[in-house]
Every structure is written in structure tokens, then in C-alpha cells.
C-alpha positions in Angstrom: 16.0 89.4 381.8 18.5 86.8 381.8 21.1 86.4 384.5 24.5 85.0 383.2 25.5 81.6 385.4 28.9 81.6 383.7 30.1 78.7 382.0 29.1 75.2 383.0 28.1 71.8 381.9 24.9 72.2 382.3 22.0 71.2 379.6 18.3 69.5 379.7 17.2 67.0 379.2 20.4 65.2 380.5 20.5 61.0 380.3 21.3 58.6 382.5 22.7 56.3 380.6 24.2 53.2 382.1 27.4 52.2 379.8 28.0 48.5 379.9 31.3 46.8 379.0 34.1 44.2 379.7 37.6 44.5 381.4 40.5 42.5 379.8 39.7 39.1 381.9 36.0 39.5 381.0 34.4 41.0 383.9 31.2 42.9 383.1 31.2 46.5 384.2 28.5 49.2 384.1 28.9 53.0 384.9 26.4 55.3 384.8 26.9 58.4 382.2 25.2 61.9 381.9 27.3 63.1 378.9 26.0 61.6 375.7 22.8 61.4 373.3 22.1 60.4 369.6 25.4 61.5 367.7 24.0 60.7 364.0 21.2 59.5 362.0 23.0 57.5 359.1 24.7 55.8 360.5 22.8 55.4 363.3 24.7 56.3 366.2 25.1 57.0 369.9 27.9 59.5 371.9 29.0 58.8 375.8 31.7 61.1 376.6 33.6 59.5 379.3 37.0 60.2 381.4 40.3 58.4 380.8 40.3 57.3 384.4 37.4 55.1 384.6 37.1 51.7 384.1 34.8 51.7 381.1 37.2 54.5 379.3 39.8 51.1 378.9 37.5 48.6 378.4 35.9 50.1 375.2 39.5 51.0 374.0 40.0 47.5 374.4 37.0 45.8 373.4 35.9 48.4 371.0 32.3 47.9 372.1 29.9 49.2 374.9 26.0 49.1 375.1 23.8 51.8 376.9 21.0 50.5 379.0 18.2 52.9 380.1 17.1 52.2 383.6 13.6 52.8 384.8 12.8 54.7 387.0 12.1 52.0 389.6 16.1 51.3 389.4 17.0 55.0 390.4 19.7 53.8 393.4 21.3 51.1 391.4 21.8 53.4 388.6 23.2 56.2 391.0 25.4 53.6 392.6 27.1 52.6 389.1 28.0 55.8 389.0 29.6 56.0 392.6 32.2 53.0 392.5 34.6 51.9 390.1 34.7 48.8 388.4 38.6 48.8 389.5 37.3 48.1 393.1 33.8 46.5 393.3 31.8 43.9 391.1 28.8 46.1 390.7 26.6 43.5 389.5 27.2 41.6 392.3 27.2 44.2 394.8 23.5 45.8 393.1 22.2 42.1 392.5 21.3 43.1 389.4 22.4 40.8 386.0 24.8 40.8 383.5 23.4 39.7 380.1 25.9 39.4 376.9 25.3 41.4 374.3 25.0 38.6 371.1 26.0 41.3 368.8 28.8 43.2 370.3 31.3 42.1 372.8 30.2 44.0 376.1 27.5 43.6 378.2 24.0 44.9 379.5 21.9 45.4 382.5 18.8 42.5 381.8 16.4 44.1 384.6 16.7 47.6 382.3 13.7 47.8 379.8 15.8 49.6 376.7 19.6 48.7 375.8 21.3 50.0 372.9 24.3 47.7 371.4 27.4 49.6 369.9 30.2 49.0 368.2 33.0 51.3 368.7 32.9 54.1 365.6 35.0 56.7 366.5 36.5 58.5 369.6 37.4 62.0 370.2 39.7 63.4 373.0 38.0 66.5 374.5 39.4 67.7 376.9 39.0 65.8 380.6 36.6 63.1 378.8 37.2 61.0 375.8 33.8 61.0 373.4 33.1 57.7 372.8 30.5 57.1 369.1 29.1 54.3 369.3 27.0 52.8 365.9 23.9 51.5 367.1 24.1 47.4 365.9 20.6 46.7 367.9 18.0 48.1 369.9 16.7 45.8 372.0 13.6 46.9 374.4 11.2 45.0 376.9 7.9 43.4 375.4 6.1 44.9 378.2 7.6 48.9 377.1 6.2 48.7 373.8 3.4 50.3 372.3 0.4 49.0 370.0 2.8 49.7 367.4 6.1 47.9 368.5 7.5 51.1 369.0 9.1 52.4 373.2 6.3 53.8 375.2 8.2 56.2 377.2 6.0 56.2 379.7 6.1 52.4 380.2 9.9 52.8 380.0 9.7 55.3 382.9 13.5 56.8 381.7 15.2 59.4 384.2 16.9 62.4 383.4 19.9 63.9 385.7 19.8 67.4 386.5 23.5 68.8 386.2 22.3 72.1 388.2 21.4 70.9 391.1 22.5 66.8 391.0 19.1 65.3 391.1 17.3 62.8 389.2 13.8 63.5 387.6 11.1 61.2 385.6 9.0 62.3 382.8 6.0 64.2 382.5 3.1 64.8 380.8 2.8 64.7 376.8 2.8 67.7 375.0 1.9 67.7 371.8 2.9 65.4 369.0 6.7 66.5 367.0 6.5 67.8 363.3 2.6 68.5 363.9 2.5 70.9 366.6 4.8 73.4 365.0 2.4 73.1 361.8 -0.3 75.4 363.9 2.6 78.6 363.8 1.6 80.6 360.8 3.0 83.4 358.8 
């Protein structure tokens, strides 16, 4: 039997998604995001749902570009501390020692130690509530040689990814594979 938890933003997997941008003088800024995922196939595109009180919330208004880096695994406190501060009061990069790398495509920046780094142009936004929804179109997906498999595609195990647990605020990696998707469901018959 199921026991009702009552209402509450909770849902896994949940991303941690580091959202990358640029204040008004040009100052890279990262924050780390658990609201968002792929928002649309064609065109492709990405949704980070963010509050009007951060940092990041002005600079894509302004900009009207953002990128998402996926940290590894290995990067778990610096990704937990972009999500601490605000850019308002503390350079994060400097603070984390991490670097900033500009996008070439879009006009915000991303994490360069992070193996995966999506690069968006600003498609639409939604006000929702306490947090605007941010829909990024995917310009580029740029990932590190070393994460790829024998077919140039992410190895998500090489990637080592996180996941944020909304239940109980903790951060997870990735398990085992399952099973391969569109075959294993082929096995259920009529």
C-alpha cells in the first residue's frame, strides 16, 4: 500500500545541473540547479527552472544565453558550493579554483574541468510560480574526449554524472546498467 507524503517537489532522477552565465560587466557566474531536464526533441532543447532572486535568473534575461555543465562526480563539493553562494557576493570561480571557459557559440560561459556542457540560446521563459522556467535550445554539445565511447557517443559511466535527491538532500552517482531502452520492453508479450 502506498502512503500519501503530501505534495512536494520531489521526483528521480533529479540533475545537478550547473547553469553558467554572465552578469552585465561580464563576470562569469555558475549556480547549481536541480529543476530542469530535456524540454523538447525538435528543436532540441533543455529546461532550468530558476528563482527571480538569483544571480543567473538576471543574467540570462539579460544575455539571453546560459550553458549547463554536468559535473563529475569527482567535483561533488564544488558543485554543492555553486549552489550555496550567490554570484551577487562571491566570484565562485575564483573562490572553487575551478575555470571559466567562453562558450564560442552563445554568450555565457562554462565550467572547463566539467566533462559534458550543453550551450543554449535563450528560447522561451515561463513564470511558474516562485521560479522562472528558463528553455534553453541546445546550439552545441560539447563533451570530454576522454567520456566518449567507441562510438563518439557520452559514456555515462566515464562521465560519472550525479543526481540530487530532493527527499532527503543528498547527492548519488550512477549504478549499474540495466538493460538496453526500446529492446528490453520488446521481451513483454501479449
Amino acid at each position: 500500500m502506498k502512503k500519501s507524503i503530501g505534495a512536494s517537489t520531489i521526483v528521480f532522477p533529479t540533475p545537478v545541473f550547473i547553469v553558467g552565465s554572465y552578469d552585465n560587466k561580464g563576470v562569469a557566474d555558475v549556480m547549481t540547479a536541480a529543476w530542469g531536464g530535456i524540454a523538447c526533441s525538435i528543436p532540441p532543447c533543455v529546461s532550468v527552472s530558476i528563482r527571480p532572486e538569483r544571480q543567473t535568473h538576471a543574467n540570462i534575461m539579460a544575455k539571453k544565453a546560459f550553458t549547463v555543465s554536468i559535473p563529475s562526480s569527482d567535483y561533488l563539493k564544488e558543485a554543492d558550493y555553486f549552489g550555496i553562494v550567490s554570484g551577487k557576493n562571491e566570484d565562485k570561480f575564483k573562490v572553487s579554483g575551478l575555470t571559466p571557459v567562453k562558450s564560442d557559440i552563445v554568450d555565457a560561459p562554462y565550467v572547463k574541468e566539467f566533462p559534458f556542457v550543453l550551450e543554449c540560446s535563450l528560447f522561451k521563459t515561463l513564470e511558474l510560480g516562485a521560479h522562472t522556467v528558463f528553455v534553453g535550445e541546445i546550439k552545441d554539445v560539447k563533451v570530454e574526449e576522454s567520456c566518449l565511447n567507441n562510438e563518439g557517443k557520452p559514456d555515462i559511466v566515464k562521465l560519472k554524472p550525479m543526481i540530487f535527491d530532493p527527499a532527503t538532500w543528498g547527492y548519488y552517482g550512477f549504478g549499474k546498467f540495466l538493460d538496453k531502452a526500446f529492446t528490453a520492453g520488446k521481451t513483454v508479450k501479449k
